[in-house]
C-alpha positions, 0 to 999 in steps of 0.5 A, spaced: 725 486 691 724 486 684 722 479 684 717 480 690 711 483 684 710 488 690 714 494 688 714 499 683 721 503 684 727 502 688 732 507 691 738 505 694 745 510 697 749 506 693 745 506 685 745 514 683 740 513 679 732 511 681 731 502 679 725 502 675 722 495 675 719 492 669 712 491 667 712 484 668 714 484 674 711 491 678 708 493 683 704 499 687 711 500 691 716 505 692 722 502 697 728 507 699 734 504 703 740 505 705 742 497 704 748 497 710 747 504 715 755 504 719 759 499 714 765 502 717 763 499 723 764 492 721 771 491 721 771 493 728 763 488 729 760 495 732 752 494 731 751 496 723 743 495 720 739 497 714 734 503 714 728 502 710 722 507 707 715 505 703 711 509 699 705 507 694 706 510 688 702 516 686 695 515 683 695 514 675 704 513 675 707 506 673 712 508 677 717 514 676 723 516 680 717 523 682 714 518 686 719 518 691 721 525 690 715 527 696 715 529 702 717 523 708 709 524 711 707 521 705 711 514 707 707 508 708 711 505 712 718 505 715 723 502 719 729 499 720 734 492 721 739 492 727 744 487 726 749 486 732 748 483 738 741 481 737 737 482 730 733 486 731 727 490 725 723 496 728 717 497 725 712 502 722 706 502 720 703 509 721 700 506 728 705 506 732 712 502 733 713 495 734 719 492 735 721 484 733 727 481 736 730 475 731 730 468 735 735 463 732 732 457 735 726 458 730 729 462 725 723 467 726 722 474 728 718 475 735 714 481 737 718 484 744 717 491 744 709 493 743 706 500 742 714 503 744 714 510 745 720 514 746 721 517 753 719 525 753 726 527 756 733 523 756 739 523 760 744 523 753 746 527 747 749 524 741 753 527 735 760 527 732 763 532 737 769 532 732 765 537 727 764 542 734 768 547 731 765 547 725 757 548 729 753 553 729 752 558 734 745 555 737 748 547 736 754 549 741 750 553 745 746 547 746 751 541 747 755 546 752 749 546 755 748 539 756 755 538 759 755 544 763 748 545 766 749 550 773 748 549 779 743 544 781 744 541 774 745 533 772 750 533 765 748 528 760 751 523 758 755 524 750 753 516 746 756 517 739 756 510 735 757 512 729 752 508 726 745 511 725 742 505 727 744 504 733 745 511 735 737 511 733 735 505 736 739 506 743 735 514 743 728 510 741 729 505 748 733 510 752 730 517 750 734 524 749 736 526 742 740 525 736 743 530 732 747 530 725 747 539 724 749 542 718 756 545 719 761 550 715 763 543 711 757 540 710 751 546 709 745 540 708 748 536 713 751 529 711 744 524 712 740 523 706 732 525 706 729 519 702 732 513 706 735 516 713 732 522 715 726 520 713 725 513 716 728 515 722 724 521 723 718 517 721 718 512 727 721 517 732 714 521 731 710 514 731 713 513 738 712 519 740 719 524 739 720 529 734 724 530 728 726 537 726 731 539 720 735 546 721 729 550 720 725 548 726 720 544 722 719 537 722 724 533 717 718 528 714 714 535 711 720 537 706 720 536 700 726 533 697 729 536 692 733 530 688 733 522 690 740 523 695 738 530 698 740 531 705 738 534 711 740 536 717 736 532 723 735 532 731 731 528 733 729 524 740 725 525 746 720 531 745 722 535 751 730 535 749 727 536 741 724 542 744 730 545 748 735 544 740 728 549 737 729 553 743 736 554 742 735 556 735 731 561 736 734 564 741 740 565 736 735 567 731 737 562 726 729 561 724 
């Protein structure tokens, strides 16, 4: 990236300071990123992928971290790398979401998802149910939901990778929700703003979704507070979205 002259500051979850590019070499923008999302899936060949976020730098800086230190809706553009069975890069410009799939027969990305839009409500939830003991009350009012819908009701099906990539990606094909909430050992959550919530959340509103934090609000409008703050998020389809605010409100959590 710092080779590229395109690219002026460069976070990254595994530098715990800000990359300033030289003058030589700077550009107009600001890259954030989590170089390898799920790493502790690789062992096991589980889908691992690269998530990506793009600012320009603000008007009159030559590239400072406060560039970065700005609320998602301020992004470029957002996306993300899936390696696994397929390669795939998802994309967003701010005009939708476009999706490309790595043909190695030409060594080129092909466009095979135009215009992707997330269904407006889905058949599945995911999230580490191995922390439910440490949820909220509107968090665990909600998952039981889902699991226990009464009479007449279909339960939703629990899909939990691990990997935010590919549980992100599954819910922009599929539908449903995706959901990593604070709880008693994590009081921020355990995703970083700048280049998981942020990007993810960009591209599920760009197709359509939403992404709220634990506020209700939506995740691209907070203000990080550091380069590697964190964030609880709920994102997916808009319909399963609206069900988790509504659970929170009734809790009277916001």
């Amino acid at each position: 990236l710092s080779r590229t002259g395109q690219c002026a500051v460069m976070v990254t979850e595994e530098e715990e300071d800000p990359i300033i590019v030289g003058e030589k070499r700077r550009g107009e923008y600001c890259v954030v990123f989590d170089p390898l999302d799920g790493s502790s899936n690789i062992d096991c060949g589980v889908s691992i992928g690269t998530i990506f976020g793009i600012y320009k730098v603000r008007d009159g800086s030559t590239g400072a971290v406060e560039d970065v230190l700005r609320p998602g809706r301020e992004m470029v553009a957002a996306g993300y790398c899936m390696y696994g069975s397929m390669t795939y890069l998802m994309l967003s410009t701010g005009h939708g979401v476009a999706g490309f799939t790595l043909d190695p027969s030409l060594g080129e990305f092909v466009a095979t998802h135009r215009g992707l839009t997330v269904p407006p409500r889905g058949k599945i939830y995911s999230t580490n149910e191995g922390n439910a003991s440490m949820w909220d009350a509107a968090m665990t009012k909600y998952v039981a939901a889902k699991k226990h819908p009464g009479e007449g009701g279909k339960p939703y099906s629990l899909r939990y990778v691990g990997s935010m990539v590919a549980d992100v990606h599954r819910t922009l094909l599929y539908g449903g929700v995706f959901m990593y909430p604070a709880d008693k050992k994590s009081p921020k959550g355990k995703l970083r703003l700048l280049y998981e919530g942020y990007p993810m959340a960009f591209l599920v509103e760009q197709a359509g979704g939403r992404a709220i934090d634990e506020r209700c609000e939506p995740v691209l409008d907070r203000v990080p507070e550091h380069i590697h703050d964190r964030s609880p998020v709920y994102l997916g389809s808009k319909e399963d979205v609206d069900d988790i605010e509504r659970c929170y409100r009734e809790a009277g959590l916001v």
